[in-house]
Phi, psi and omega in degrees: 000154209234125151260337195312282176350340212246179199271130173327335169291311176291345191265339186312322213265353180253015146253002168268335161314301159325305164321309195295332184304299183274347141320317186275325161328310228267317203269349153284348220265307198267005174274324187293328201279320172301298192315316180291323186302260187323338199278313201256001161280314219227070186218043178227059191306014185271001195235143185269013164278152158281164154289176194288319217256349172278301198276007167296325191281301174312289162310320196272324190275347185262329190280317166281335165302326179284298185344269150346303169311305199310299197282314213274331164333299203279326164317299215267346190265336183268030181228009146278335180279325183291331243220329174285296159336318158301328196251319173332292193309310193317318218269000000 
């Protein structure tokens, strides 16, 4: 994104709306990634530890999410680029 145009107030206050944009981003992203975990993991309450066999399950489950984020990230960036590149070419 191009701020130039804009005044040093304005771009201070468009990077903190960006900032605040990607914290609410950052902190659903990981609240949803506990919710699953635990959820498809963690369903043997009698001890408040996890067992060897939960928190095997808890990583590997932290591990395909992140993973999962990572490709649909690098994915939505190139089909950003492509799609900026495309509207370049029109011009």
């Amino acid at each position: 994104m191009d701020f130039s145009q804009l005044n040093p107030a304005e771009q201070a206050h468009m990077s903190k709306v960006i900032e605040k944009k990607q914290m609410q981003d950052f902190l659903r992203m990981y609240s949803n990634l506990v919710e699953r975990c635990f959820n498809s993991c963690c369903n043997d309450f009698t001890s408040k530890a996890l067992s060897s066999k939960e928190e095997t399950c808890v990583m590997n489950c932290t591990d395909k999410f992140l993973k999962h984020s990572e490709r649909v990230g690098a994915r939505f960036a190139e089909q950003n680029a492509d799609a900026m590149n495309a509207q370049q070419q029109k011009f």
